[in-house]
N, C-alpha and C positions, 0 to 999 in steps of 0.2 A: 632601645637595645637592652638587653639582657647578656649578662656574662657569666660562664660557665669555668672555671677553674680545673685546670689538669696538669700534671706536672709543671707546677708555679704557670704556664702559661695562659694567658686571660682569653678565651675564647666568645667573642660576639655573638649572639643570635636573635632572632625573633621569632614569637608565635603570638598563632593570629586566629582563631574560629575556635570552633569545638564540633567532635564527631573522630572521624576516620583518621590517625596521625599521617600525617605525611611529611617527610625530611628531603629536603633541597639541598643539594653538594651541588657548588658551584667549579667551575673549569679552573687552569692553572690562569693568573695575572687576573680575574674576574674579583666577584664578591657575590652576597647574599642577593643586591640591589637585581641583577638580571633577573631574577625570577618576578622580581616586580607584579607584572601582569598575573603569571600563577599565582601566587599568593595570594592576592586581592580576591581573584576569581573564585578559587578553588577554598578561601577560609569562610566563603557564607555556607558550606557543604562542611566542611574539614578541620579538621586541627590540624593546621601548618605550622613547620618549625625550620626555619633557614637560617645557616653557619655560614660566619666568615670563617674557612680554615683559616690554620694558625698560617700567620705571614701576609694575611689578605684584608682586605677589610678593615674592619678598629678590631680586630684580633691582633694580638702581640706577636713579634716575630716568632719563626719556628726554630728548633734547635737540632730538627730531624724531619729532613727533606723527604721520606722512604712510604714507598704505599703500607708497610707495618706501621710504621708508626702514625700515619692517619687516621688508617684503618683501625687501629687503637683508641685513638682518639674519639673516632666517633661511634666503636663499642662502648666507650666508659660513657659519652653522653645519652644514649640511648639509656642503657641500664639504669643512669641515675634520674635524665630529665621526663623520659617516657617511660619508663618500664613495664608496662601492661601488657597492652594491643599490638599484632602485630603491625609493622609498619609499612607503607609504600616509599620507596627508597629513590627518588630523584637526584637521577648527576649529569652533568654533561663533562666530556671528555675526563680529566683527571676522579670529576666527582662522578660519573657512571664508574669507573676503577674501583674506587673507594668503596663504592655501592656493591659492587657486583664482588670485591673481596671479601666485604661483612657478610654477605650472604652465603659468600663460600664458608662461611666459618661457623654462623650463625642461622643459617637458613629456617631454624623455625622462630625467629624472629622478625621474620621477614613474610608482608602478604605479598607485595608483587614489586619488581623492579621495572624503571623507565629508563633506559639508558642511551642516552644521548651523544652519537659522536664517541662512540668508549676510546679510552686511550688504554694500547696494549703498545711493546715495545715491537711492534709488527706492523702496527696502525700507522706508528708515527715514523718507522723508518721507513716507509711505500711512500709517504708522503711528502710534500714539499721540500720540509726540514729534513728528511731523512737524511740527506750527505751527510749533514755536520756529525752523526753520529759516528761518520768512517773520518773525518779529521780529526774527533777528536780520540779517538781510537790510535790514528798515524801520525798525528801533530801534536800530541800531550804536552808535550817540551812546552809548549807556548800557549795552546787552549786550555788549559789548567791556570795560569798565569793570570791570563787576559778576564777568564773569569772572575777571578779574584777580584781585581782590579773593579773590575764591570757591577759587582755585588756593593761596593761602597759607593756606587751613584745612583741616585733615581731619573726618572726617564722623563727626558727634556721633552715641553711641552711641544716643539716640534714634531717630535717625534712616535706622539699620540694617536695623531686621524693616521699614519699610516697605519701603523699596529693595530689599529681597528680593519681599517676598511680591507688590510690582507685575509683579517677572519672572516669578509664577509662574501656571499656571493649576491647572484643579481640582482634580487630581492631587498637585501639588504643594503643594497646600495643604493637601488632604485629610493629605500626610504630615507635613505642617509643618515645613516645608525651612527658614522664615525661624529656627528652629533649630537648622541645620548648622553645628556650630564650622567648620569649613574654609570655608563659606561666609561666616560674620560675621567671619573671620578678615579674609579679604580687604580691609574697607570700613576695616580699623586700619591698613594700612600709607598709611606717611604722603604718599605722592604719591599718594593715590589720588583725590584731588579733580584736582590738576592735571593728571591720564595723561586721564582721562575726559572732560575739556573739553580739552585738547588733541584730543582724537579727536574731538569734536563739532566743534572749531574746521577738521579736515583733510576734513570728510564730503563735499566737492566730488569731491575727488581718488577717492573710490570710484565715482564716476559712469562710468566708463571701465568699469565691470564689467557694470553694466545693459546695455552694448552686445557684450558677448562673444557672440564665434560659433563655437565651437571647431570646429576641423577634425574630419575624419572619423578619422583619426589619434591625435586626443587622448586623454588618459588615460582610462579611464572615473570615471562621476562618480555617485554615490552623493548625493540629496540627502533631508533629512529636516527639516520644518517642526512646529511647537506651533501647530496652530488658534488656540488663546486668546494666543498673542504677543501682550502690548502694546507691546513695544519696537520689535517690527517688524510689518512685516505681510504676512501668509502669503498674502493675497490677490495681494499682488504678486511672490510668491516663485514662486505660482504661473504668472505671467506670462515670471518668469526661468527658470524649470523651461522654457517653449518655447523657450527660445533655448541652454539649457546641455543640453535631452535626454538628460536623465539617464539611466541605465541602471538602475536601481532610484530612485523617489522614493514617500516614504514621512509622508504627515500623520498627526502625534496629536490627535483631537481635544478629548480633555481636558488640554492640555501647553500650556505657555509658552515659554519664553524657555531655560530649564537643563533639557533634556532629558533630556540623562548623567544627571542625577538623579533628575528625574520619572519618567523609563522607562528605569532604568538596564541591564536586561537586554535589552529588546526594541532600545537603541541598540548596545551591544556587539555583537547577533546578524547587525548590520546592516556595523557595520564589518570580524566577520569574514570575510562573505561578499566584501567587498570586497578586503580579504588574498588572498582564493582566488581572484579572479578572473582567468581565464585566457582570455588574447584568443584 
């Protein structure tokens, strides 16, 4: 690993090939490791570069939960670790957010986006988890509290394979992902309670993405949903898909949540078309 410095905070990453850059944003409670398969693949073609956000991974806790302040974050590494070539821009769910807001800012720095399962605050309130977003709305008195509370523990090894296998669908199951070391890995490092409820506590602030209209101009945009999402929901992704008009969008529908793993080839075959794509 490699470490990148930004407001005092220590940021993880690796790169791996030479040629076309490509940057991996990993989902909220994840790391750099799920892209695994991409990386390997995709670096004997590409210069890959995969982040543990701040709070994930061997990156230092965050001190700012907020798609601004990510999306910051991964403006200053771009400008300082890549600054050339435009980029292909890989996220799933928080890191398609991430992605898809640098490009709203930055868009000619950007050759094409792949975005995975995007999380908008639209996505995720259709979805599974969506109530909790109306308790904690009419129950603050106590979901405020309880948070608190919940941010000074890490997450008992019990309670690992479930938190996996809810992200997964039948694909996923069928290969029994909730026994990914790289994936159980992730739920051990110790901010990973507090990085995940700080992002549930910022999920307003992604509201701003449900109403993106990109220009004719924008980058092209690659998007790819899991039918069986419980974390979010594809019905409403399909809603986003009319207003983002993807240039390839692409449903699994035996997939959840960790695609790169459930359909680890048929995701890579998707971002490299995106690499080659020539306006």
């Amino acid at each position: 690993m490699e470490y990148f410095i930004y407001k005092n905070q220590s940021i993880a990453y690796i790169k791996k090939g030479i040629g076309h850059p490509i940057l991996f944003l990993h989902n909220g409670g994840a790391s750099h490791r799920i892209w695994q398969f991409q990386i390997d693949t995709l670096a004997e073609k590409h210069q890959v570069f995969a982040l543990d956000l701040a709070g994930y991974g061997q990156s230092s806790a965050a001190t700012d939960y907020s798609l601004n302040a990510y999306t910051q974050t991964i403006a200053n590494f771009i400008a300082t670790i890549m600054p050339n070539s435009p980029i292909t821009l890989v996220g799933n769910c928080m890191g398609s957010a991430i992605a898809l807001n640098f490009a709203r800012q930055q868009p000619s720095r950007v050759h094409s986006l792949v975005l995975i399962n995007p999380l908008t605050r639209t996505t995720f309130q259709q979805g599974k988890l969506g109530i909790s977003l109306s308790l904690k709305k009419y129950a603050s008195f106590w979901v405020n509290p309880l948070s608190q509370w919940l941010s000074s523990l890490s997450v008992p090894n019990i309670a690992i394979s479930p938190s996996i296998m809810m992200q997964l669908g039948q694909q996923g199951r069928q290969q029994a992902l909730w026994n990914n070391v790289a994936l159980r890995e992730c739920y051990q490092n110790p901010h990973e309670v507090s990085a995940i409820l700080g992002l549930y506590h910022q999920l307003n602030g992604f509201a701003l993405l449900d109403d993106i209209q990109p220009p004719k101009d924008f980058p092209p945009i690659y998007t790819i949903w899991g039918a069986q999402n419980k974390v979010l929901s594809a019905q409403a992704g399909q809603q986003l898909n009319k207003k983002l008009k993807p240039t390839i969008s692409q449903t699994f529908k035996d997939c959840g949540h960790l695609l790169m793993l459930e359909r680890p080839n048929e995701v890579t075959a998707i971002i490299e078309s995106a690499c080659a794509h020539q306006y």
